[in-house]
C-alpha positions as CSV (number, residue, x, y, z in Angstrom):
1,X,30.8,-4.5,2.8
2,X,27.3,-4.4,1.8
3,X,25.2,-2.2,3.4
4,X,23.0,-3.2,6.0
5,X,24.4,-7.0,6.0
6,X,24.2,-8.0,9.9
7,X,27.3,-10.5,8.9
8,X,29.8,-7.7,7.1
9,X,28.8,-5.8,10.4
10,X,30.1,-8.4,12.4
11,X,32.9,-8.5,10.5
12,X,33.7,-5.0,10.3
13,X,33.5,-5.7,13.8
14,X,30.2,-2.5,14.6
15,X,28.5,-5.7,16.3
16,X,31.1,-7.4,19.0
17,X,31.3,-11.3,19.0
18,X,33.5,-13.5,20.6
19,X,35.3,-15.2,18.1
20,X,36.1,-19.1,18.1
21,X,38.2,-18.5,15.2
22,X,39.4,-15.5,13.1
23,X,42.3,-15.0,11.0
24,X,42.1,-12.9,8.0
25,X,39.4,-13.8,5.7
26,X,37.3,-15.6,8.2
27,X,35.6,-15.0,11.3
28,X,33.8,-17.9,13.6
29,X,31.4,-17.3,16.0
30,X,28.4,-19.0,18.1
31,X,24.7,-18.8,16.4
32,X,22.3,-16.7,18.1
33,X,19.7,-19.6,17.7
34,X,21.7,-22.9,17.8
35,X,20.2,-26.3,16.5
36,X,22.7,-28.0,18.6
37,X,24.7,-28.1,21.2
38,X,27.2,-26.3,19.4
39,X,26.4,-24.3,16.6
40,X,29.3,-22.1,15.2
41,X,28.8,-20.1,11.9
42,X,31.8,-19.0,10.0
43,X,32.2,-16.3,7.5
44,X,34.4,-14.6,4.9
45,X,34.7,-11.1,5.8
46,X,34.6,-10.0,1.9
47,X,30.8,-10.2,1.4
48,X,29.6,-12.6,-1.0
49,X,25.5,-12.8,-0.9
50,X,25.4,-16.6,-1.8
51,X,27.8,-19.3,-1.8
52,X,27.4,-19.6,-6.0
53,X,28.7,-16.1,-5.6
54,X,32.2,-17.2,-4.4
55,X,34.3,-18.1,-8.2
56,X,37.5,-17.7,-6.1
57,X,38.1,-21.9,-6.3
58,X,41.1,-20.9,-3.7
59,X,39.1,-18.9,-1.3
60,X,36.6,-22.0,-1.2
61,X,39.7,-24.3,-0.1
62,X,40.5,-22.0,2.8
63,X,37.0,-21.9,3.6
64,X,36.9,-25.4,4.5
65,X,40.5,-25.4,6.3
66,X,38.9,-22.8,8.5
67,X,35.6,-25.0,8.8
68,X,38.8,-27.3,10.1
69,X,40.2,-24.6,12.7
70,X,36.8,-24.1,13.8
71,X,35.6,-27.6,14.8
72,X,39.2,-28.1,16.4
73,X,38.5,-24.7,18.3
74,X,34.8,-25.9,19.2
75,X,35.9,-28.8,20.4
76,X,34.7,-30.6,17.4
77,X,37.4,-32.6,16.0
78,X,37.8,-35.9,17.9
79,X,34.0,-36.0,18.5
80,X,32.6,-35.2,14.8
81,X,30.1,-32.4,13.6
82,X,28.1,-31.5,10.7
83,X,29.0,-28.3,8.1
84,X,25.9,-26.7,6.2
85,X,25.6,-24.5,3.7
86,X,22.1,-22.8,2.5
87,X,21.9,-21.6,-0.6
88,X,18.5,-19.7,-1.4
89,X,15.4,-20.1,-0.2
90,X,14.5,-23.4,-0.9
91,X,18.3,-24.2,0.7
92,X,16.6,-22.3,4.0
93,X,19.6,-19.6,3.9
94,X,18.2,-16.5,5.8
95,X,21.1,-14.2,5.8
96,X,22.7,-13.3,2.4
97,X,26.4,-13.7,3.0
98,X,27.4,-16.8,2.4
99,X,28.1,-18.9,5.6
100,X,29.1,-22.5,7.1
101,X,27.4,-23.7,9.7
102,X,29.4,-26.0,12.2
103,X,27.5,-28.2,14.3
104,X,27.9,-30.5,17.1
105,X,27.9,-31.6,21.0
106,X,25.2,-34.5,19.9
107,X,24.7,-37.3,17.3
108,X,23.4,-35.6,14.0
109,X,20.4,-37.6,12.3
110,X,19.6,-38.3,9.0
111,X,18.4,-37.1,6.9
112,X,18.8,-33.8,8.0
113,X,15.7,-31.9,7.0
């Protein structure tokens, strides 16, 4: 855990969310400030500050079978959704611990930003 990390807080679970997936290395859970309809973030609860952090190539696989879970949780799967991943500033990540955004519940433009 790294100290004062809102995310390894939520994972160590000192600030309650309702999960829309967990299992466990990963916890999913609605964004605060959604950009869509649906807007899900999921996160390793090991704390890795950006995703170039992450050299565990098998982690990285179960990441994105839990992107999976989640969207089939969300209700996400039949209806598709978009995964993002901000890396650094110029990437727009705000929060260093490396998450995946799942969104969804409308038709996703592009390009995206």
């Amino acid at each position: 855990m790294s100290e004062g990390c809102v995310f390894c807080r939520i994972a160590q679970r000192q600030i309650p969310v309702e999960p829309v997936y967990e299992d466990t290395e990963f916890i999913a859970f609605r964004d605060m400030h959604p950009q869509a309809p649906v807007h899900v973030l999921l996160i390793p609860k090991t704390h890795y500050a950006t995703f170039m952090d992450i050299q565990d190539e098998g982690l990285l696989g179960r990441a994105l079978l839990a992107v999976q879970r989640t969207a089939q949780a969300a209700g996400l799967a039949d209806t598709g959704f978009r995964t993002v991943i901000n890396h650094r500033e110029d990437g727009g990540q705000t929060v260093y611990h490396v998450h995946w955004h799942i969104l969804g519940g409308r038709f996703m433009n592009w390009p995206p930003g």
